[in-house]
C-alpha positions as CSV (number, residue, x, y, z in Angstrom):
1,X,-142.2,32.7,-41.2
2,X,-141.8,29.9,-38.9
3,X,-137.8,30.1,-39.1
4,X,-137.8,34.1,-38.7
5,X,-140.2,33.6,-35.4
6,X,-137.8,31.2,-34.3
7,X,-134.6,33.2,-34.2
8,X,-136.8,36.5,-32.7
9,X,-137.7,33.8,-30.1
10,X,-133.6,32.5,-29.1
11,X,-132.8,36.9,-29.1
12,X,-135.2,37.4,-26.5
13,X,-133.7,34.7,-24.3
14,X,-129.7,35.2,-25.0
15,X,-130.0,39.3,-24.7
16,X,-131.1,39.1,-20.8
17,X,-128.6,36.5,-20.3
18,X,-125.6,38.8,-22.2
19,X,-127.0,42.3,-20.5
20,X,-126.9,40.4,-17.3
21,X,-122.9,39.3,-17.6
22,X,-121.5,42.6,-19.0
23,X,-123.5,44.0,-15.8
24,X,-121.8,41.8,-13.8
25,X,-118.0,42.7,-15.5
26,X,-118.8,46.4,-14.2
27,X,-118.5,45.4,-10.5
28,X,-116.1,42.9,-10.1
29,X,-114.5,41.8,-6.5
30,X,-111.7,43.6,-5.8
31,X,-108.0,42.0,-5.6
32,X,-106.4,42.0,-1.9
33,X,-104.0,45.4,-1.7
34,X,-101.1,46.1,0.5
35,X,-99.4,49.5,1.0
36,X,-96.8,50.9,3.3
37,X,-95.3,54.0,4.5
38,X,-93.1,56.1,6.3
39,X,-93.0,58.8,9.1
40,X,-90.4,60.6,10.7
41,X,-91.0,60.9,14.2
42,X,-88.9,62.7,16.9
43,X,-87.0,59.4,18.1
44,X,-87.1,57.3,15.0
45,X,-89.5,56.1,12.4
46,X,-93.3,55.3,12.3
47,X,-94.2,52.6,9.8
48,X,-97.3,51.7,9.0
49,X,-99.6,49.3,6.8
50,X,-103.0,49.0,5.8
51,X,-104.2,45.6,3.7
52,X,-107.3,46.1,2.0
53,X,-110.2,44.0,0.4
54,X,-109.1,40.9,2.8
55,X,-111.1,40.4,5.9
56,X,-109.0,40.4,8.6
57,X,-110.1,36.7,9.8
58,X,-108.5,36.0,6.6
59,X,-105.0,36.8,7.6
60,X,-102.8,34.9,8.8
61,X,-100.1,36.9,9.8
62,X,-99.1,40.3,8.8
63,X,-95.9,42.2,9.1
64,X,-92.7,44.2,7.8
65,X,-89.4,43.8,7.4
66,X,-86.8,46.6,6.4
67,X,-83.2,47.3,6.1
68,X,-80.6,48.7,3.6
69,X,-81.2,45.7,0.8
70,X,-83.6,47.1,-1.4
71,X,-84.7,43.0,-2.4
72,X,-86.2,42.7,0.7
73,X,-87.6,39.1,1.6
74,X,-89.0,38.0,5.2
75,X,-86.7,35.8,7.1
76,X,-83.8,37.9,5.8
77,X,-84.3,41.1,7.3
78,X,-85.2,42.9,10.2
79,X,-89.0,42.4,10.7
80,X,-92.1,43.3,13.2
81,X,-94.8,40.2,13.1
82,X,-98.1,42.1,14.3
83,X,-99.2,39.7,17.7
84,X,-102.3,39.8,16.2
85,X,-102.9,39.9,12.6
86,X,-104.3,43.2,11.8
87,X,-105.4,45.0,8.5
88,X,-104.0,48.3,9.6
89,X,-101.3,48.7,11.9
90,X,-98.0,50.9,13.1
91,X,-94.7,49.9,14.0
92,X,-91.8,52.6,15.3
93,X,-88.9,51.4,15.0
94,X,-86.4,53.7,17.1
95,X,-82.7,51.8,16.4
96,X,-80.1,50.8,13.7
97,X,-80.4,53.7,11.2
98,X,-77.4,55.8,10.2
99,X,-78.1,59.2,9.0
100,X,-77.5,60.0,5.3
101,X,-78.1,55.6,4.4
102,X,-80.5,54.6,2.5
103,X,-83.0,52.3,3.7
104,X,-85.9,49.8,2.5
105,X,-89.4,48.6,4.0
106,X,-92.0,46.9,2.9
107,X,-94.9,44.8,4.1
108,X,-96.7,41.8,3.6
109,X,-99.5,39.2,4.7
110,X,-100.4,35.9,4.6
111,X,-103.7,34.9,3.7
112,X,-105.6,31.6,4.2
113,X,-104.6,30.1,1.7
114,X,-101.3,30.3,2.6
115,X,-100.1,33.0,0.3
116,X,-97.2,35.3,1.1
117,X,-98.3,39.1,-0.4
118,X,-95.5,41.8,-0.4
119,X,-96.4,45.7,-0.8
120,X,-94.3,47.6,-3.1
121,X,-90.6,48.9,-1.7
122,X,-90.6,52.5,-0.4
123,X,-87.1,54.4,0.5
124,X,-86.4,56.3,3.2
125,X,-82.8,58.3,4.5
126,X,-82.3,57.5,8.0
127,X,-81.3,59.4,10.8
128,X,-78.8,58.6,13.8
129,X,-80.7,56.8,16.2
130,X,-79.8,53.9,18.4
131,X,-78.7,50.4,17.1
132,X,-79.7,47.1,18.2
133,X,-79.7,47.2,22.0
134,X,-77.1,44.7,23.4
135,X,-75.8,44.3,27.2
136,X,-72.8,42.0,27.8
137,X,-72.1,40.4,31.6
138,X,-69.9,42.9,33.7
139,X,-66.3,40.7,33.6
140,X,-63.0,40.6,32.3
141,X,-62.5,38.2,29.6
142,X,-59.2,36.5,28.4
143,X,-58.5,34.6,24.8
144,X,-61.0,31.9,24.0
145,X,-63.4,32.6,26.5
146,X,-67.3,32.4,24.9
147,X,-68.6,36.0,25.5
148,X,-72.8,36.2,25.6
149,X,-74.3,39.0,23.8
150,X,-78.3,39.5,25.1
151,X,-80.4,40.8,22.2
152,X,-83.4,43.3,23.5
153,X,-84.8,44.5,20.3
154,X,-84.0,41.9,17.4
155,X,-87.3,42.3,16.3
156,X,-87.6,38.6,15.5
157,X,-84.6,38.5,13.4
158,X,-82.3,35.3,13.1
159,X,-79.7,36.0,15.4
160,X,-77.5,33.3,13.4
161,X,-77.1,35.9,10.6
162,X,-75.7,38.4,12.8
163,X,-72.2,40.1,12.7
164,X,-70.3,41.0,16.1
165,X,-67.9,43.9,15.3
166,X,-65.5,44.5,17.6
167,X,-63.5,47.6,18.0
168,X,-65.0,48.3,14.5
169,X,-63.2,46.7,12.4
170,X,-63.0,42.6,13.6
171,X,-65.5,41.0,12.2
172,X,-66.8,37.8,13.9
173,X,-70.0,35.0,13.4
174,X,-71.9,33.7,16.3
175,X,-70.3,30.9,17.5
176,X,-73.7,29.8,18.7
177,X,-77.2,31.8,19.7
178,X,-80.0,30.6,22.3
179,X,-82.9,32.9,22.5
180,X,-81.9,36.5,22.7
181,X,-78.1,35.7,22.8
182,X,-75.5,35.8,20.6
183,X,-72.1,34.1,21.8
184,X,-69.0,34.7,20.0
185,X,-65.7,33.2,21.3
186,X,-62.5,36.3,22.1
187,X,-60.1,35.8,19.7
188,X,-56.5,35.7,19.9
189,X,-55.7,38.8,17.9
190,X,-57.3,41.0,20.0
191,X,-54.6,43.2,21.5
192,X,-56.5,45.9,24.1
193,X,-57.4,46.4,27.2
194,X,-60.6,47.8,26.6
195,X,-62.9,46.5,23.3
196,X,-66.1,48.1,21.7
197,X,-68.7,45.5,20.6
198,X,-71.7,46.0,18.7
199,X,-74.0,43.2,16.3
200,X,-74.9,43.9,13.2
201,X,-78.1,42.2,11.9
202,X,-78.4,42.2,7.8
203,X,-76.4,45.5,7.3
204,X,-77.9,47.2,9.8
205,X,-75.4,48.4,12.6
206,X,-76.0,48.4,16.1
207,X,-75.1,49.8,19.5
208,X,-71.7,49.8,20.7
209,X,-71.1,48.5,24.4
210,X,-67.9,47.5,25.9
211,X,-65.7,44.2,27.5
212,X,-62.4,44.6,29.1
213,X,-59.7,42.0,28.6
214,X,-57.7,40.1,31.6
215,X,-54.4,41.6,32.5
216,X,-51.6,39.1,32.4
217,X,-50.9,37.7,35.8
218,X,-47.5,36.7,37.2
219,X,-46.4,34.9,40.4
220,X,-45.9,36.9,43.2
221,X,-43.1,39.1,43.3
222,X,-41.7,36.7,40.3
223,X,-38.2,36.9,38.9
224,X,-35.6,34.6,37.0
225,X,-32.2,34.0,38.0
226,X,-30.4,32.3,34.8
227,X,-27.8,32.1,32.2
228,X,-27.8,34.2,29.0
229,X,-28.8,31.6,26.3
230,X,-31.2,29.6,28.9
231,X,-35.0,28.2,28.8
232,X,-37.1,29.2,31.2
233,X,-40.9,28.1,31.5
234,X,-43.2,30.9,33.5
235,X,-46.5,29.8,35.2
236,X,-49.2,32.2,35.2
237,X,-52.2,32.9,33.7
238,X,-54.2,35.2,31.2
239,X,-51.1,35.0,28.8
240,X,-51.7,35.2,24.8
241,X,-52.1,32.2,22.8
242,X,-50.9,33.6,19.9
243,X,-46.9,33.5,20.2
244,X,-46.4,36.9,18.8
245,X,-48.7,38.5,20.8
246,X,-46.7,38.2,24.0
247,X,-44.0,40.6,24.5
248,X,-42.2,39.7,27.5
249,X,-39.2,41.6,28.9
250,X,-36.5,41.6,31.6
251,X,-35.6,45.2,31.8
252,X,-34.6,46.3,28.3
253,X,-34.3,43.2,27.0
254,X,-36.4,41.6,24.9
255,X,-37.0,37.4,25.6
256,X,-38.2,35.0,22.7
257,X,-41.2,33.3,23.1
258,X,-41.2,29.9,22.0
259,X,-44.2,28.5,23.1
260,X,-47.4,30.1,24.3
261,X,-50.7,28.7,26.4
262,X,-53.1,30.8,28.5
263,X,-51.3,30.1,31.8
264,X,-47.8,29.4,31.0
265,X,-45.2,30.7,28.7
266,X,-42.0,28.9,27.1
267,X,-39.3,31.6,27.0
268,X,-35.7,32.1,25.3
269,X,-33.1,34.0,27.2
270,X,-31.3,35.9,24.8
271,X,-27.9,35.0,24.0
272,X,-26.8,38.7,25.0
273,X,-22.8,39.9,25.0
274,X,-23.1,41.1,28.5
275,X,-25.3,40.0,31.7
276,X,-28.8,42.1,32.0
277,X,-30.7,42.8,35.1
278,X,-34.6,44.5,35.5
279,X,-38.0,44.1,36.6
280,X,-39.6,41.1,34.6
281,X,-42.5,42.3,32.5
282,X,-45.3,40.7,30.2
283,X,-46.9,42.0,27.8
284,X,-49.9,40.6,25.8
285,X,-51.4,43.7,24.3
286,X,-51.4,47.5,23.7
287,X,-52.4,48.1,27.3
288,X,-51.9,44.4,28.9
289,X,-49.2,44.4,30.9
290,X,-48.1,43.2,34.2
291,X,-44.8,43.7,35.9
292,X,-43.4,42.1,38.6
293,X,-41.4,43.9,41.5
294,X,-39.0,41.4,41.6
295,X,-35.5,42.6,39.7
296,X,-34.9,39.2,36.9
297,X,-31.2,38.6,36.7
298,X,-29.8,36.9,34.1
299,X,-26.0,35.9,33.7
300,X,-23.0,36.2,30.8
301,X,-20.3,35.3,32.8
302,X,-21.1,35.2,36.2
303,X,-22.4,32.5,38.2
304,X,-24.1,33.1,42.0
305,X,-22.5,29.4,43.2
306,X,-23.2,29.7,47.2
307,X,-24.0,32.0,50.4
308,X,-21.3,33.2,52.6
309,X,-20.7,31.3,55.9
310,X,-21.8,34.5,58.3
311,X,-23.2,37.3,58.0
312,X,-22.8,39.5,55.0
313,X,-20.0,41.8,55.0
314,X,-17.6,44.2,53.2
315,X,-13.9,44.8,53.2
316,X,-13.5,40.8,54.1
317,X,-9.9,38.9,52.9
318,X,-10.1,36.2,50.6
319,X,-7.1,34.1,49.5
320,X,-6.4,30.7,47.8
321,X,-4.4,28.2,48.9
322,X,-4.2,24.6,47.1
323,X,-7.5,24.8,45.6
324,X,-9.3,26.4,48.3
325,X,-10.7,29.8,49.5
326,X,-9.5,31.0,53.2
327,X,-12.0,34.1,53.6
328,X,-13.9,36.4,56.4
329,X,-13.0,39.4,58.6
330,X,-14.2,42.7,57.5
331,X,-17.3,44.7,58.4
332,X,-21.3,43.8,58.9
333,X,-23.6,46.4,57.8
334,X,-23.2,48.8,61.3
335,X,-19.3,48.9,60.5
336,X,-18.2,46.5,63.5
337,X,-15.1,44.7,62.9
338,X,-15.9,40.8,62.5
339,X,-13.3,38.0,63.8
340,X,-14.9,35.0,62.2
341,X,-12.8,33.3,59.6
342,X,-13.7,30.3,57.3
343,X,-12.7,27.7,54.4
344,X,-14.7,27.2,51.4
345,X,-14.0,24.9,48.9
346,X,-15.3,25.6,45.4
347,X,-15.6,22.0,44.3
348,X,-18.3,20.9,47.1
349,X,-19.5,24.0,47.5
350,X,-18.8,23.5,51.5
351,X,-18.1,25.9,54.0
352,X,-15.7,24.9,57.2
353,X,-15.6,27.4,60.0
354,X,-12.3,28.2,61.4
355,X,-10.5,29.6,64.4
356,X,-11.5,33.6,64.6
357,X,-9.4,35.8,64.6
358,X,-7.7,36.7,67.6
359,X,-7.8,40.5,68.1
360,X,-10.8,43.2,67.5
361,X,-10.7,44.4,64.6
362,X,-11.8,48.0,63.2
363,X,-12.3,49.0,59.6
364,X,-10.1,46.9,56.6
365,X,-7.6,44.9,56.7
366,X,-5.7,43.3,53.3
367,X,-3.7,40.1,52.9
368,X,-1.8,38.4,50.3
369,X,-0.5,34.8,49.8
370,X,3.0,33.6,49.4
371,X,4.9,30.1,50.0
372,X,1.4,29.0,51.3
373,X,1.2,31.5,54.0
374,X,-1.5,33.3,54.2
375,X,-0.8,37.0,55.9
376,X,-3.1,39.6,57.0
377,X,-2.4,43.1,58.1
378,X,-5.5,45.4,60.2
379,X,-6.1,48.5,59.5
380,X,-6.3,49.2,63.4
381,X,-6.5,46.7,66.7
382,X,-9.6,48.0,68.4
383,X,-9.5,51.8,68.2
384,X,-5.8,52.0,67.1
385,X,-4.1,52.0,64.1
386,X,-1.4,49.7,64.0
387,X,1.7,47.9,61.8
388,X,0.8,44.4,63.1
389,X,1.2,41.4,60.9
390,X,-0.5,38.2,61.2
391,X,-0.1,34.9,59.7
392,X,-2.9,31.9,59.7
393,X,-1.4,28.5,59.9
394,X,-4.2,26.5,57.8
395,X,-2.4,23.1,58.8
396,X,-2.9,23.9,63.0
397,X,-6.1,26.4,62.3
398,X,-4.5,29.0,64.3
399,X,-3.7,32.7,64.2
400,X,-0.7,34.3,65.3
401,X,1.0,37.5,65.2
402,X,4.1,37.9,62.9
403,X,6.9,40.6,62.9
404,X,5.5,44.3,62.4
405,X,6.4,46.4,59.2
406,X,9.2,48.6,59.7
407,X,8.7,52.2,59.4
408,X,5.5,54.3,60.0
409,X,2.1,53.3,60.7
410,X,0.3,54.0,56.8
411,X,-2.9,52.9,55.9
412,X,-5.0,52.6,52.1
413,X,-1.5,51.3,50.9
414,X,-1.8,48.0,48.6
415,X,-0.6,44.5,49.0
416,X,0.6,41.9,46.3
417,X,2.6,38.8,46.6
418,X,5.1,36.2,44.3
419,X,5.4,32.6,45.4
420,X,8.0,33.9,48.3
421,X,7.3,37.1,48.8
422,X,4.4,39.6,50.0
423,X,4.6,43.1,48.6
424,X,3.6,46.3,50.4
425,X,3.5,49.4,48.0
426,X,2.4,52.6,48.9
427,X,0.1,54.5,51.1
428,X,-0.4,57.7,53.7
429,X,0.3,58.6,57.2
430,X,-1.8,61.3,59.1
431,X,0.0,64.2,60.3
432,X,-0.6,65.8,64.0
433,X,-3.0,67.9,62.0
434,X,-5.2,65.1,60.4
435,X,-3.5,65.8,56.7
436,X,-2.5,63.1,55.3
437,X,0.8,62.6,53.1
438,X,1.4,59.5,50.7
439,X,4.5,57.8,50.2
440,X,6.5,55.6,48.0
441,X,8.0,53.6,50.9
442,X,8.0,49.6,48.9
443,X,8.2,46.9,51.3
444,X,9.0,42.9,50.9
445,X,7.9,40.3,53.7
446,X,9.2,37.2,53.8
447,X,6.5,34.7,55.8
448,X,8.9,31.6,55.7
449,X,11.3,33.7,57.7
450,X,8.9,36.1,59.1
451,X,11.1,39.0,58.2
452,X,10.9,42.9,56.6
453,X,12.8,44.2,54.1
454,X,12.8,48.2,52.7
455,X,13.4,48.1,48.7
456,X,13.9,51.3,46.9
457,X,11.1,53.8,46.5
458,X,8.3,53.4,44.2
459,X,9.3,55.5,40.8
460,X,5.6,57.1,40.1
461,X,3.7,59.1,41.5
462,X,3.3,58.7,45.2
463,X,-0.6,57.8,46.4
464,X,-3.0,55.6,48.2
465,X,-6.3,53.8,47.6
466,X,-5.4,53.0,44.3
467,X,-4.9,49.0,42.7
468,X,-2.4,46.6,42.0
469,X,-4.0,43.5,40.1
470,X,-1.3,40.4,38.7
471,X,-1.2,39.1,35.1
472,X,1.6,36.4,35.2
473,X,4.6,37.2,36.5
474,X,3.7,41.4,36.5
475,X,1.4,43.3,38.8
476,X,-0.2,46.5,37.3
477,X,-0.4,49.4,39.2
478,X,-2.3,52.1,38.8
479,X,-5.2,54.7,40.0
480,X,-5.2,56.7,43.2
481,X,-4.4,60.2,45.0
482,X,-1.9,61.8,46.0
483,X,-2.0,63.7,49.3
484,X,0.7,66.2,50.8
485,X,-0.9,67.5,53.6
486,X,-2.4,70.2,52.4
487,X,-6.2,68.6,52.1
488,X,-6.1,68.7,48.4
489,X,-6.2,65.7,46.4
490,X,-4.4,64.7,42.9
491,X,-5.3,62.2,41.0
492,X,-1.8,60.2,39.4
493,X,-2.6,58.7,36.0
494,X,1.0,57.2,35.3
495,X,0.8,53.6,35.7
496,X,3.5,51.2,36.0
497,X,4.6,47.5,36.0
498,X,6.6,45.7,38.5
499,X,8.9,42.5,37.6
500,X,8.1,39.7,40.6
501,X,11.2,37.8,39.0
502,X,13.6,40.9,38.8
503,X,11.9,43.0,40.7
504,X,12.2,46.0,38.6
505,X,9.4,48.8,37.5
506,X,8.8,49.9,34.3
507,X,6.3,52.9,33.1
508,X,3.8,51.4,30.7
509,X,0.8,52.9,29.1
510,X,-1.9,54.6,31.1
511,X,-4.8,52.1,32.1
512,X,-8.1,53.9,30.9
513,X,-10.0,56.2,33.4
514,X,-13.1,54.5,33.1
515,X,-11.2,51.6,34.9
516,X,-12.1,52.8,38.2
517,X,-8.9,51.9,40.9
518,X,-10.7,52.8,44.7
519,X,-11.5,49.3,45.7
520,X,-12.8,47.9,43.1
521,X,-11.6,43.7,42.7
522,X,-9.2,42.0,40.5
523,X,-8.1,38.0,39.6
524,X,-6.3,36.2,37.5
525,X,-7.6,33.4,35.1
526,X,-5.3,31.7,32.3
527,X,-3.2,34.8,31.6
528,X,-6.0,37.1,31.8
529,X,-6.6,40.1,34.3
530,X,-10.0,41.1,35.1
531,X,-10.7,44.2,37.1
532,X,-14.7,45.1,38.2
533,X,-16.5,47.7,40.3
534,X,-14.6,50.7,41.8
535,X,-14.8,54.0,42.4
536,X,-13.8,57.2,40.6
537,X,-11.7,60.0,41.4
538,X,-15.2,61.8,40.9
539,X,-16.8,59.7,42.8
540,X,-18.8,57.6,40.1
541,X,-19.0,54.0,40.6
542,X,-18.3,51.4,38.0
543,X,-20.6,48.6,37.1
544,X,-18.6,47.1,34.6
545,X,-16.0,44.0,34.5
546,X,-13.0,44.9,32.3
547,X,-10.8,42.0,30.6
548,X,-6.9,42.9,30.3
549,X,-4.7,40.9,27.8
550,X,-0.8,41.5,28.9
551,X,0.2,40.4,24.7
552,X,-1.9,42.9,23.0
553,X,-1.7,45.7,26.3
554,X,-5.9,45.8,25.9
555,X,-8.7,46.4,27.9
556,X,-11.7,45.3,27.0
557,X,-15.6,45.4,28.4
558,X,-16.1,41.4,29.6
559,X,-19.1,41.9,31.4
560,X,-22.0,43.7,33.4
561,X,-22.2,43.9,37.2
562,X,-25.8,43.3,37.6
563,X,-25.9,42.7,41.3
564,X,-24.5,46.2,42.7
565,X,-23.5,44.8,46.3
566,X,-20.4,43.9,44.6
567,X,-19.4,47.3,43.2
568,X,-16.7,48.3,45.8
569,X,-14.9,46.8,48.7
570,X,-15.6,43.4,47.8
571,X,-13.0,40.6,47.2
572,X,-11.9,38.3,44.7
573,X,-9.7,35.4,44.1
574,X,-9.1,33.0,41.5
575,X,-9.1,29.0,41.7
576,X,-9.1,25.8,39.0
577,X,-9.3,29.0,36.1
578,X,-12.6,30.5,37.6
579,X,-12.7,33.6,39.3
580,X,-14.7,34.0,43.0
581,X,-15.6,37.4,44.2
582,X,-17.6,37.6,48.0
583,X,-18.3,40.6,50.0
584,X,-18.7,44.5,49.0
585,X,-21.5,47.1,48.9
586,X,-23.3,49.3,46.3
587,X,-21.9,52.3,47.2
588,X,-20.2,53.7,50.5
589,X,-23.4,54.9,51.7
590,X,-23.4,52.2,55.2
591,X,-26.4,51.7,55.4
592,X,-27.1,49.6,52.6
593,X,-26.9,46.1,52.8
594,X,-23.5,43.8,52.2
595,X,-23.3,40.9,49.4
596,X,-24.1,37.6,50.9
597,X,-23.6,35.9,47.5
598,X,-20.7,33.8,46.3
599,X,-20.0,34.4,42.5
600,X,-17.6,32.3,40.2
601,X,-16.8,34.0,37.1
602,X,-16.0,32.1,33.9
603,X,-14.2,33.9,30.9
């Protein structure tokens, strides 16, 4: 009885107890909860959170992050930190999403004791709206400068894990960030004028701005003057590191670069088959390029050794005897007749003025060489045409005037010479009309005697202005008109050879048209003839040098004639198996200036 008491007596104190704790298990405290979501609003996106059963002086910090990584984690996405943590808040975000991408938010809190809670994930598509915001300094930039990027809405981000695309598809790391900045260095293979730049922060891409790149700059008005085959170091500055980005040019021709730092470049001349001329140019990208106004020359065979004594001229004399060059005379740029005579020797590279010549001279004159005599004939005395000779005794430095050619008074004839003899060939007399007629009247002069003597006719084709050039112990003749007073020109194409031992012609294969005959120049060097400039029966000038072998009867290309004052009415002579050439003009338009230059040429 007692027992049975007992246990009705423990059921009445446990069931309150047990009634009490299953009441208890019917309201429990509710976990902390954290949702997010999206709205599309006119200029971007509206996200918002609300955190629930958590007092808001229990948060630490509360937040989101988002991007196109559907694992999101704070610290490695884009993210909004609320300034003050709140329960519920909004964020719009109004940059960096494409349209048709996927992205991914979520958000989270901190509590107090330290605990990092995320919400669940929710997608959204995006729409075009604007990226990160960047702004770059207004400048031009060159290879390896340090470019600063300023950040406006990184929303907290790590700017150490962003991407700087330029031009879309170069893809750079910082090279370091303070605050808001990114800095990435330019690099080398960047190739355009004008660059798009844009950061993208954990996939997310950003805004596109813009940097221009330095153009490459060049002395003043720089050129080269140099050999084919030379090295030639250029100072300047914004030039390509990288070698193969520099594309530098003289004209059409294409230099190697063989080294290559911001303000200078190490440069190859090519090793071309003819001299090249043109306006130097470099190039360090699509649209970088500077040119310089300058015309670059650059030399095959031809060297500029010296600068005529005087003032530049045309239709000068130049003739060597015992090594050195007797030369002057001719015309200045206004056509007047110049006196003044000199000696340059090739060796030193000196000029030695001499006694001028005694009379006024108009227009041309021609000479030739023989028993170390050198004899001139004018074109006119003053205003009159004339058959005057003159011979210059080098050993008194005196002029003085020589036995007249016999017959009429001819001009455009030409003049040649052996070791004894001078030979006068050719040329036209002006009828009371003003037609002209050209003859084959062949002279020989005798300076040792000072006498004349008529040889038989010339066997071609009468004419004048043509050329006469000597290979050995033959002089070529060929080129011309023919005139017979009627106004009307002909243009001969028979050329011929004339025998200084027997003194006999012989008809030999035409020389090619494209060898131009109307004063063009002509030397000698070890058995070789060389023939440049010229003009055409149509009037086109030649800019070429032509070599002639007397074994295999050829004519070959030797060279370019790359500084154009030489092209006609220049000069040339031949000492120590070099050829010099002085004097001439560009064309027979007066008004352009004469060739002050001295040129050797060496085959």
């Amino acid at each position: 009885m007692l027992l049975i008491r007992a246990h009705h007596y423990a059921f009445a104190v446990i069931l309150p107890v047990l009634l009490f704790l299953f009441g208890c298990k019917k309201n429990p405290i509710p976990d902390p909860a954290i949702t997010v979501s999206v709205q599309d609003i006119s200029n971007g996106f509206r996200l918002s959170t609300s955190i629930s059963n958590v007092k808001t002086e229990d948060i630490l910090e509360s937040g989101l992050v988002w991007g196109e990584n559907e694992n999101l984690v704070k610290g490695a996405a884009l993210s909004y930190l609320s300034p003050t943590p709140l329960a519920n808040f909004s964020y719009d975000v109004v940059a960096g999403f494409t349209k048709g991408k996927r992205y991914f938010v979520r958000a989270y809190f901190i509590d107090q004791d330290h605990q990092l809670r995320y919400s669940e994930v929710v997608a959204f598509e995006g729409k075009n709206t604007l990226g990160l915001n960047i702004s770059l300094p207004q400048q031009a930039y060159t290879w390896g400068d340090e470019v600063e990027v300023k950040v406006t809405n990184a929303n907290g981000a790590d700017l150490a894990s962003a991407t700087i695309v330029i031009n879309g598809k170069m893809r750079l790391k910082p090279s370091k960030t303070i605050g808001g900045s990114v800095f990435f260095k330019v690099p080398a293979e960047l190739y355009t004028y004008q660059n798009s730049v844009s950061l993208e922060l954990y996939n997310q891409a950003g805004l596109n701005t813009y940097f221009i790149l330095q153009q490459p700059q060049l002395p003043t008005d720089f050129l080269i003057v140099d050999k084919v085959g030379g090295t030639v170091k250029l100072t300047g500055n914004y030039f390509n590191p990288n070698i193969d980005s520099n594309i530098v040019m003289i004209g059409t021709t294409k230099l190697e670069v063989l080294k290559a730092e911001r303000t200078a470049l190490e440069l190859k001349l090519p090793l071309a088959e003819f001299s090249y001329s043109g306006n130097f140019s470099v190039q360090t990208g699509k649209d970088l390029i500077t040119t310089s106004k300058a015309v670059s020359k650059v030399y095959r065979f031809l060297t500029q050794v010296s600068e005529q004594s005087g003032v530049a001229r045309y239709r000068g004399i130049m003739e060597n005897i015992n090594g050195k060059i007797y030369c002057g005379l001719g015309s200045d740029i206004d056509t007047r007749g110049l006196s003044d005579f000199y000696e340059y020797n090739p060796v030193a590279s000196t000029w030695r003025k001499l006694a001028d010549f005694p009379a006024t001279l108009y227009g041309a004159g021609v000479s030739f060489t023989a028993k170390n005599k050198l004899v001139f004939i004018p074109n006119a005395i003053g205003t009159t045409f004339a058959t005057d000779v003159y011979q210059f005794d080098i050993a008194n430095n005196s002029w003085k005037k020589s036995n007249s050619y016999p017959g009429t008074m001819l001009s455009s004839y030409t003049l040649f010479a052996s070791d004894n003899y001078g030979y006068m060939l050719g040329g036209g007399y002006a009828t009371s009309t003003n037609y002209i007629y050209t003859v084959k009247s062949f002279k020989r002069y005798d300076p040792a005697t000072d006498t004349w003597k008529t040889l038989p006719d010339f066997p071609g084709t009468s004419r004048r202005d043509f050329k006469s050039f000597k290979v050995g112990n033959n002089v070529i003749v060929f080129g011309g008109q023919s005139m017979w007073g009627t106004g009307e020109s002909l243009y001969p194409t028979d050329s011929w050879s004339f025998d200084l031992v027997s003194e006999t012609w012989k008809k030999i294969k035409d020389v090619p048209s494209y060898i131009y005959a109307v004063n063009c120049f002509s030397f000698e060097v070890n058995g070789k003839a060389y023939i440049g400039g010229g003009m055409s029966p149509a009037g086109v000038i030649s800019s070429s040098i032509y070599e002639y072998d007397p074994i295999a009867d050829t004519f070959v290309k030797k060279d370019n004639i790359i500084d154009k004052s030489m092209l006609v009415m220049s000069a040339a002579t031949s000492v120590g198996g070099h050829g010099y050439i002085m004097f001439g003009k560009p064309s027979y338009d007066y008004h352009l200036q004469p060739l002050k230059e001295v040129f050797r040429f060496d085959p």
